[in-house]
N, C-alpha and C positions, 0 to 999 in steps of 0.2 A: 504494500500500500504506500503511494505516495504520500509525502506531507504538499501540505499547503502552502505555496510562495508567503512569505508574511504579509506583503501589501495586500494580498489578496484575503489572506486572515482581516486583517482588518481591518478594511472594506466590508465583511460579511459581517461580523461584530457591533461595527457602526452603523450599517444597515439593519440587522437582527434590534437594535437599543432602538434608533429611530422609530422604529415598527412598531414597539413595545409602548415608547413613550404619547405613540400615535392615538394606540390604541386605551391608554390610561387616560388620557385627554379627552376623546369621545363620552358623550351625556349618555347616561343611562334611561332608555326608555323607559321602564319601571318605575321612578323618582319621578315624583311630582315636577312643577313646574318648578316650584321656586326651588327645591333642592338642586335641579338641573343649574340654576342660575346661579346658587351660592358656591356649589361647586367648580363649576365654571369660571366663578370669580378668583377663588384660593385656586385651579386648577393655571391659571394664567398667571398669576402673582409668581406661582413655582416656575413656571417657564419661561419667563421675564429672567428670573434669578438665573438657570440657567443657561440662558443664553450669555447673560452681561457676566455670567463668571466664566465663561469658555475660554481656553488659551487662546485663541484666534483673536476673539475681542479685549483682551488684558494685551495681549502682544500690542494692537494698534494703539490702544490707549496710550501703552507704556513708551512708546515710538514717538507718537502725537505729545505727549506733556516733556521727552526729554528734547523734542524738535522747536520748541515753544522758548526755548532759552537758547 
């Protein structure tokens, strides 16, 4: 059995999380209206969070505030 190139590893990983976090995001039909809404509120709050802690965006950040002097 072959291994997996690593890029390739983690590419599928990253994808497989994506998918997951896709799918945790999604309102449950079951839940009332407003449950759908509160959750949906605290559900975006967390993916706001990580987004703006992702290396990608602290990299620009950190690039943009030392390019500022």
């Amino acid at each position: 059995m072959e291994e997996e190139p690593l890029g390739q590893a983690l590419r599928t990983y990253i994808t497989t999380k994506i998918r997951e976090l896709g799918e945790w995001v999604k309102p449950d039909p079951a839940d009332s209206l407003l449950l759908q809404v509160l959750k949906l509120m605290y559900k975006s709050v967390v993916v706001l969070l990580l987004t703006a802690l992702s290396p990608v965006v602290l990299l620009f950040l950190i690039i943009s505030f030392v390019g500022g002097f």
